[in-house]
N, C-alpha and C positions, 0 to 999 in steps of 0.2 A: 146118402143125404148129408150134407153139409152140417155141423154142430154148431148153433150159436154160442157160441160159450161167453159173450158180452150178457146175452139176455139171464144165462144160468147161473151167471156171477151176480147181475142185478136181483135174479130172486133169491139169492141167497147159500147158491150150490159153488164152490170155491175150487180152481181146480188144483189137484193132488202132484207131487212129482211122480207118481205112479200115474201110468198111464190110464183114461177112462174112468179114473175113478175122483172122488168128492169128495171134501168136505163139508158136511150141511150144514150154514148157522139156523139155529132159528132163533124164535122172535120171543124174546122176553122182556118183563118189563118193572123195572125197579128191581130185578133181582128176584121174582117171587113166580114159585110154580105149585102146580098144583100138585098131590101126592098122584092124583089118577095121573097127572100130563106127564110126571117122574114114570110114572110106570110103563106108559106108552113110549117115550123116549128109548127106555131100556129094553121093550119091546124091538124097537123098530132098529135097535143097534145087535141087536144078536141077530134080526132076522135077516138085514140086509147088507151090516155092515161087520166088526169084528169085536163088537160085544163090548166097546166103549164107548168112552164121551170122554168130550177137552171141556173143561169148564174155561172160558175166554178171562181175560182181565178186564173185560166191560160188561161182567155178571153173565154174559150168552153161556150159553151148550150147541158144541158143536158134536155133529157126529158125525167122524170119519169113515173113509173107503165105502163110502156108498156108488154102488157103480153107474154109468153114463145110462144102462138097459134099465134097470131099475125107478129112477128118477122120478117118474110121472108115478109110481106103484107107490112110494114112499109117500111122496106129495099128500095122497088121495086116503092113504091108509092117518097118516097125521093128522089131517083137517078133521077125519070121522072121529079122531078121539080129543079135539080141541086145540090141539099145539099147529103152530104154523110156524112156515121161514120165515126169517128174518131178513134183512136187505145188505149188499153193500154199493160201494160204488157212490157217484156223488147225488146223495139224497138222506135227510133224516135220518139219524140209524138209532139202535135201541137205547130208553131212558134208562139209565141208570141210579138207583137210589137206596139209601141206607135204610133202617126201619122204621127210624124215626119214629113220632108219638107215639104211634100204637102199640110197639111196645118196646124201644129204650125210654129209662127214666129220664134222660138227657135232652129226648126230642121236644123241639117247638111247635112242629107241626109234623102232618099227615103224610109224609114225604112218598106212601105208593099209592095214596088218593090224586096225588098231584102229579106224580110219575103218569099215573096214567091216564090222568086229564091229557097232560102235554103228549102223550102217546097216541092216544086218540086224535087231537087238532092235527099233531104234525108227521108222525113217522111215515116215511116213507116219501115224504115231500120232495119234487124231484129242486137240485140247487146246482151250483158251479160247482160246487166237492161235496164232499163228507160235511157233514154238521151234526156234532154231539149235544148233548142236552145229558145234564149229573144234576140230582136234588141229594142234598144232603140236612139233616134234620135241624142240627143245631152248629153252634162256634168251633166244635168239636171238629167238625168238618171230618169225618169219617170217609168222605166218598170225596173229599178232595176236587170240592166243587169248583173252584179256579182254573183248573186243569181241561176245564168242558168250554166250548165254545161259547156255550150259554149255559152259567150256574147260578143254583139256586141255592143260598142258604137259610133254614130259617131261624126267625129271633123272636122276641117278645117284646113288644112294647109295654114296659112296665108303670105301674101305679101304686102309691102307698097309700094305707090308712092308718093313720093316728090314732083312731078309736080303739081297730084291734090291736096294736103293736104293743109286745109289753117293753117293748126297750132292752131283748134282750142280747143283742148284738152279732146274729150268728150270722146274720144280710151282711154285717160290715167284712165278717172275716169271710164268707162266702165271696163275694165281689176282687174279682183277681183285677180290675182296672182302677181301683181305690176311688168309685166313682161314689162308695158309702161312705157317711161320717157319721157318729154320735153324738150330740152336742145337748149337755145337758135334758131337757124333756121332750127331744124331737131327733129323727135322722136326716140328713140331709145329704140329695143326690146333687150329685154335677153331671150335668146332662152331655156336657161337652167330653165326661171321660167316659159314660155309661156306650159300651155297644151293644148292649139289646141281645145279650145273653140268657140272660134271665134266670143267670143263677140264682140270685134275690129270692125270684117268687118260688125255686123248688127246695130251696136250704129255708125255708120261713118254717118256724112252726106253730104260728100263731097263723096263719093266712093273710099277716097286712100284704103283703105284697101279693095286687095280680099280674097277669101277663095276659096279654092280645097277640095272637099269631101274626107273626111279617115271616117278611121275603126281602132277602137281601142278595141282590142279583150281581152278578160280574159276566163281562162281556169278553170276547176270543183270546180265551185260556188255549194251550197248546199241552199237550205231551206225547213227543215223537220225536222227530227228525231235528226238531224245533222243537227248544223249550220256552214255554209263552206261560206267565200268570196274568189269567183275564182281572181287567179293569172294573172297580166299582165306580159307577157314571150315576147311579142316581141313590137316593137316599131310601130307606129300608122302605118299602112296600106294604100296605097294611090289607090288601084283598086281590084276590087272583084277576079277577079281571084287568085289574091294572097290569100285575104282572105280564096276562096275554099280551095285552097291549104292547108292551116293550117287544115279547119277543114278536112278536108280527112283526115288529116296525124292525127289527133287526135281520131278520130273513128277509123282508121286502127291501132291506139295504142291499143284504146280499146278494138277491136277486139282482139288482139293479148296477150296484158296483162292480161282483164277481165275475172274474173272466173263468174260464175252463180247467178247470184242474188247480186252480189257488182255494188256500183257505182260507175262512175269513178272517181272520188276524188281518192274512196279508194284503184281503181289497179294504180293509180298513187305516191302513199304514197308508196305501197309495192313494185311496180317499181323502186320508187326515183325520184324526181323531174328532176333532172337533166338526168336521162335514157329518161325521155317525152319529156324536152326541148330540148336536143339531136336531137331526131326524129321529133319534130317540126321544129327547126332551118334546119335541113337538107333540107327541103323542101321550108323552109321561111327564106334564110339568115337572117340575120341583117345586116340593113343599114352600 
């Protein structure tokens, strides 16, 4: 019987330069497993394969030398302990994300709440190539959101109170964009320097300063063959549906611009920038 190995690379089984045998990805997402799914993983690498794992550069676990016989046993034994394949090939592949709020001090936002909202809506979505998806929590950019076809960073949109503020200047030296002043019995921001960091409201130790979770997105980041830093097209984002909103309207670019085997960088190059932003905007005014 003939071997698809098109369809075993789609679900995620990679072939080896040893003969018959695989690489597994599987499917992770933001970077985060379970200690049971650790266990099972480690399981099912001594049982079938040679008793490791490759941890990937896009947070995956891959397990090597698993054989062609084998394949559907592996599959079947994973799924009953919760872990599954991951995909390649041109379609959604795994979100990748740092820890973000829950627990670095640094984080804006919820970055594997939101990892795997967008894991959920889109992985596995079939496209003209690969299309990555990276959330990274804050300015820090840990996870080197640029880099992703579609990134996420997040910020704060900040607010002062007068009332509580004793004036004591720790917002002004905390602020690496000099977007704080002190001036006599008030501070004064420039909104034109502020990027919605929100160092302000975590160095406060009076709580005048709050922050409101955004999303500050950039569009066909490259790192490969091709080095691309994705573009920021629209101004910081203040709630996820908006956010969907862009990326739909960017995948339904894709879909529509991409020919077979290009990334989207490159059916946005041959579209025109301004043809994509277009069709972004339309969906995601500006402020």
């Amino acid at each position: 019987m003939a071997v698809d190995y098109a369809a075993l690379k789609n679900g995620g089984f990679m072939r080896q330069k040893q003969k018959n045998h695989f690489s597994m990805r599987l499917k992770v997402v933001g970077g985060e497993l379970e200690a049971s799914q650790l266990a099972a993983i480690a399981g099912i690498a001594e049982k079938y394969g040679r008793g490791r794992v490759h941890l990937t550069a896009r947070q995956g676990v891959e397990i090597p030398f698993i054989k062609l016989s084998d394949v559907e046993r592996v599959k079947a034994e994973l799924v009953s302990k919760g872990v599954f394949t991951g995909v390649c090939g041109p379609r959604v592949r795994t979100v990748t994300a740092c820890q973000g709020s829950a627990v670095c001090p640094g984080g804006c936002i919820d970055t594997y709440a939101l990892a795997r909202s967008i894991s959920e809506r889109y992985f596995g979505r079939e496209l003209p190539h690969k299309f990555k998806f990276g959330v990274t929590g804050c300015r820090n950019n840990c996870l080197k959101a640029e880099e992703n076809d579609f990134g996420v960073k997040g910020v704060y949109f900040v607010s002062w109170s007068s009332a509580a503020c004793s004036l004591c200047g720790v917002c002004v030296k905390a602020c690496r964009q000099g977007a704080i002043s002190l001036r006599e019995d008030a501070l004064i921001m420039d909104e034109n320097l502020c990027n919605n960091c929100g160092r302000c409201v975590k160095a406060c130790p009076a709580g005048a300063w709050k922050g409101e979770p955004g999303y500050l997105l950039s569009f066909g980041g490259l790192f490969g063959n091709r080095i691309a830093q994705g573009r920021q097209i629209l101004p910081p984002l203040r709630d996820t549906e908006t956010l969907f909103r862009a990326a739909d309207a960017a995948l339904d670019f894709f879909d529509e611009y991409g020919r077979p085997g290009e990334r989207f960088l490159s059916a946005i190059e041959r579209a025109g920038w301004d043809v994509f932003e277009k069709s972004v905007q339309a969906e995601v005014p500006r402020a």
